[in-house]
NUKOLKE-296874 format. One line per 4 residues: number of its first residue (from 1); their letters; for each residue z, x, y of N, C-alpha, C, CB. Coordinates in Angstrom, 1 decimal, decimal comma. Each point is the difference from the previous one (the first is absolute). Glycine has a CB too. Layout:
N
NUM) A) Z X Y Z X Y Z X Y Z X Y  ...
//
This chain:
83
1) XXXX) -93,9 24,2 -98,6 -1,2 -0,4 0,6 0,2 -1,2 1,0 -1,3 0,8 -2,0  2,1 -1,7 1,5 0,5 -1,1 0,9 0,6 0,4 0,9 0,1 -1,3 -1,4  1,1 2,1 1,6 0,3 0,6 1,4 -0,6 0,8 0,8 1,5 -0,3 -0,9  -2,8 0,8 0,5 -1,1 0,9 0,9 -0,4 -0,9 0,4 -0,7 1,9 -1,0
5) XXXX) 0,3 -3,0 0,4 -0,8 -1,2 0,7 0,7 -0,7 1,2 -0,8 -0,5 -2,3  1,8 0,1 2,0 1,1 -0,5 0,7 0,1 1,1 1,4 1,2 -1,0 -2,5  -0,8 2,4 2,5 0,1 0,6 0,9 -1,5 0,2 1,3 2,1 1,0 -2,1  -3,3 -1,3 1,1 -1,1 -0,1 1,0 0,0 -0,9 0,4 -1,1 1,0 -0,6
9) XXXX) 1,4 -2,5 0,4 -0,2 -0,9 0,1 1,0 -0,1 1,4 -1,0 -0,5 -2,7  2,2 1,1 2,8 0,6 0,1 1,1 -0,2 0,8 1,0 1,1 -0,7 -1,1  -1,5 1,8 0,7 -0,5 0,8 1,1 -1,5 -0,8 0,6 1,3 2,5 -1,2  -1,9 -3,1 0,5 -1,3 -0,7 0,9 0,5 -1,1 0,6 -1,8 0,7 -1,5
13) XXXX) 2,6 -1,1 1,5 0,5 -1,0 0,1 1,1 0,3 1,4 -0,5 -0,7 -2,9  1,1 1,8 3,2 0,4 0,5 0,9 -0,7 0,3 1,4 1,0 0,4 -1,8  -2,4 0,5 1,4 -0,6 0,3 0,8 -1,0 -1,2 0,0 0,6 2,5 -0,1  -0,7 -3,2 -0,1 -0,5 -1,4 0,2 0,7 -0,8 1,3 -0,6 -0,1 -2,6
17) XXXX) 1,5 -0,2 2,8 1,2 -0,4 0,5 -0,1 1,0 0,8 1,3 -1,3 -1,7  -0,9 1,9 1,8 0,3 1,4 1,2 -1,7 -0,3 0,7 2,1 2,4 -1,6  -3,1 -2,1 1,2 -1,3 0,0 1,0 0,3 -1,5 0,6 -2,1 1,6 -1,6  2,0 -2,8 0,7 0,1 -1,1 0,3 0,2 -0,1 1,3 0,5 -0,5 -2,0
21) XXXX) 1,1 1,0 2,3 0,9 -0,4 0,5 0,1 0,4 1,4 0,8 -0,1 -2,2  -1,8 1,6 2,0 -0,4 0,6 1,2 -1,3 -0,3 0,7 1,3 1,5 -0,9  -2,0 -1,8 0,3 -1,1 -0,8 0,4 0,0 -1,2 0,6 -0,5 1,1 -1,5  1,4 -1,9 1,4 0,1 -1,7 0,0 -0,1 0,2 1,6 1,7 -1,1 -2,4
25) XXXX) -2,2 -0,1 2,7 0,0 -0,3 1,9 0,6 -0,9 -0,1 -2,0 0,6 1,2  2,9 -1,2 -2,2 0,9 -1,3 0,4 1,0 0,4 -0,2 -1,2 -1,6 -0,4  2,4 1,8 1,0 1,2 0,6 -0,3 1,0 -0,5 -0,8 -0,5 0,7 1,6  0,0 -2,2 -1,6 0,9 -0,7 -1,0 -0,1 0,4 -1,6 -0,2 -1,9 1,7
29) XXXX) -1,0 2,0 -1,5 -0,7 1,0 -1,2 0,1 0,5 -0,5 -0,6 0,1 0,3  0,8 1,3 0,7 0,3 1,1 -0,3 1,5 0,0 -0,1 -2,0 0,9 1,1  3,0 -1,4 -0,7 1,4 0,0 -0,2 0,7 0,1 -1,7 -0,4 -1,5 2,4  -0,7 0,1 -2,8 0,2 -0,6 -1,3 -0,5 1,1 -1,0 -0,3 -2,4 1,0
33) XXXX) -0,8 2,7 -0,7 -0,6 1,4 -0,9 0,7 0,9 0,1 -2,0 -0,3 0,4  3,1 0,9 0,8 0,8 0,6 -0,3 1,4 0,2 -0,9 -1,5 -0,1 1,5  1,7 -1,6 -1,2 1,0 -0,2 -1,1 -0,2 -0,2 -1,1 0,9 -0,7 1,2  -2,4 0,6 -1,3 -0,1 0,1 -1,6 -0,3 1,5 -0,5 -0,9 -2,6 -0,1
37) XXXX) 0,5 3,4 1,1 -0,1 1,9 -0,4 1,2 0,1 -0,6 -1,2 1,2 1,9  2,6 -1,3 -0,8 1,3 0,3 -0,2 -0,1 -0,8 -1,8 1,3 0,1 3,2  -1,1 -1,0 -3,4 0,6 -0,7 -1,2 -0,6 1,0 -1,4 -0,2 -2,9 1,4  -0,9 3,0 -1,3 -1,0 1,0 -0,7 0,5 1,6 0,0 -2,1 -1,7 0,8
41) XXXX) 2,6 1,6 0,5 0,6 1,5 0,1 0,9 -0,2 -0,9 -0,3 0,9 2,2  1,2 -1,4 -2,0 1,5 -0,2 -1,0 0,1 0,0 -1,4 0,4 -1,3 1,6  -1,6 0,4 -1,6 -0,8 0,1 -1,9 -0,2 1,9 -0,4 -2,3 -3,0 0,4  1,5 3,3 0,9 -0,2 1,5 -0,7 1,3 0,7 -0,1 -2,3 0,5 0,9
45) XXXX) 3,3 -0,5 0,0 1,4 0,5 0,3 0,2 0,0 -1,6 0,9 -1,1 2,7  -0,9 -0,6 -3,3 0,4 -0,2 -1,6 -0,3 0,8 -1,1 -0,3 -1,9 0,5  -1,4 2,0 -0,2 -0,3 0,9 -0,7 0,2 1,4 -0,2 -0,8 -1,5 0,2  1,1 2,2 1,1 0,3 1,4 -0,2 1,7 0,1 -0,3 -2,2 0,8 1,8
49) XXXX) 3,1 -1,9 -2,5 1,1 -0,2 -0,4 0,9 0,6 1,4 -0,7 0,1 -3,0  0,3 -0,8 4,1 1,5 0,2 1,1 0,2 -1,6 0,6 -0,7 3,0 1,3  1,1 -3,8 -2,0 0,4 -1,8 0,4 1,1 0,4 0,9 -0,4 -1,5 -2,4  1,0 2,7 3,2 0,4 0,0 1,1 -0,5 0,0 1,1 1,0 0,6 -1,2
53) XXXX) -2,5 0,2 1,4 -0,7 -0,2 1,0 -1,3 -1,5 -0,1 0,6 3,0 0,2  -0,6 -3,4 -1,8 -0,4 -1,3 0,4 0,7 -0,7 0,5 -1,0 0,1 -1,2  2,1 -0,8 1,0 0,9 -0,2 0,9 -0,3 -0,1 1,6 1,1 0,9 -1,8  -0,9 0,2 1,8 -0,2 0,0 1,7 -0,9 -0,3 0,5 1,0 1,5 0,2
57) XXXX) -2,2 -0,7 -0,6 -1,5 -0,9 0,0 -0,2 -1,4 0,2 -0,5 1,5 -1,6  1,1 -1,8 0,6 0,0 -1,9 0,4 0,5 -0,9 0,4 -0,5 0,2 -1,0  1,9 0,8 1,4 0,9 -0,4 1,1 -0,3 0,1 1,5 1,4 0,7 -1,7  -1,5 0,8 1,7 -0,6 0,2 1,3 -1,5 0,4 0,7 2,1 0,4 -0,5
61) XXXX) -2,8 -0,4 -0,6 -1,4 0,3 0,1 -0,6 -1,4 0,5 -0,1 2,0 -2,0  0,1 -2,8 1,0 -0,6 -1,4 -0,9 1,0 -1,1 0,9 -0,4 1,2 -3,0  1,2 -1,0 2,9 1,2 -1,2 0,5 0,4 -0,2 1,8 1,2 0,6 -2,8  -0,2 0,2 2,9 0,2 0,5 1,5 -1,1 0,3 1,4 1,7 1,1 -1,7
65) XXXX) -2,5 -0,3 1,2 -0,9 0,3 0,6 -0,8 -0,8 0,2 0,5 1,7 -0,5  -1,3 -2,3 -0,8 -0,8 -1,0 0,1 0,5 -1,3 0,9 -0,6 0,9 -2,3  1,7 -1,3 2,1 0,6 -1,4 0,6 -0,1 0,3 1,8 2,2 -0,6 -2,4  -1,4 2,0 2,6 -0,8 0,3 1,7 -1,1 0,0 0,6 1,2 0,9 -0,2
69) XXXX) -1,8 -0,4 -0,7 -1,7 0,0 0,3 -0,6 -1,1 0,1 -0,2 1,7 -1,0  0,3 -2,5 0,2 -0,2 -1,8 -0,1 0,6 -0,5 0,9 -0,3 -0,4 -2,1  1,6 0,6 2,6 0,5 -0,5 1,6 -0,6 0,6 1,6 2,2 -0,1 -1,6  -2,8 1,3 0,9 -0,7 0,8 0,9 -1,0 -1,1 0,8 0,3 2,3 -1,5
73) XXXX) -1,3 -2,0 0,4 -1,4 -0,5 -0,1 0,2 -2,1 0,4 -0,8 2,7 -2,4  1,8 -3,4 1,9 0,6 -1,0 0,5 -0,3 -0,5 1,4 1,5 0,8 -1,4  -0,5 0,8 1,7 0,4 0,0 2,1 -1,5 0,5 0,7 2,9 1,1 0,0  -3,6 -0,5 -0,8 -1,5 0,6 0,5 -0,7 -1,3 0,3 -0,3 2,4 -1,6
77) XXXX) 0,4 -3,0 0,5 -1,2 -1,1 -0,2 0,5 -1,2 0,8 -0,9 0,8 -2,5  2,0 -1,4 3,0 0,7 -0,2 0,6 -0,2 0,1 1,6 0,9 0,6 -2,2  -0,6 0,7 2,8 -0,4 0,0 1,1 -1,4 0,3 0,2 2,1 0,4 0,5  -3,1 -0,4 -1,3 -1,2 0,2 0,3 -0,7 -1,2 0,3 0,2 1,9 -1,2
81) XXX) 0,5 -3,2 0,2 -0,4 -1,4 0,1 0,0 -0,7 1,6 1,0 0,0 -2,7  0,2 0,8 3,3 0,6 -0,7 1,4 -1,2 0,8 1,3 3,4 0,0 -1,0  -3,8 0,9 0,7 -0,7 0,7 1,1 -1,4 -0,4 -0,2 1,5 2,1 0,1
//
């Protein structure tokens, strides 16, 4: 019963984050919300027993990606300040 709980509790918790994240009009926002989807993704990765694609997930989903996108949004906000 605890791991049914547990498994809704991530899936709402996913698509929470995922609308969030698509919704947001602040991109800094929305960046962050994405790195926290990915991190959550990785959790489910756990649970369906493949810690090889969590891994990656939080490497490259969560971690990598995230850090560009936050340099992205950086250089956005950035030259938007100058114009």
């Amino acid at each position: 019963m605890a791991e049914l709980l547990l498994d809704v509790l991530l899936v709402l918790a996913l698509l929470s984050t995922a609308s969030a994240a698509l919704l947001s009009r602040d991109l800094f926002r929305a960046v962050v919300l994405f790195i926290a989807f990915g991190l959550l993704l990785s959790l489910s990765w756990v649970r369906l027993h493949a810690p090889d694609l969590a891994l990656a997930e939080a490497a490259i989903g969560a971690g990598l990606t995230g850090v560009l996108l936050l340099d992205a949004v950086s250089h956005f906000r950035g030259r938007r300040e100058v114009e």
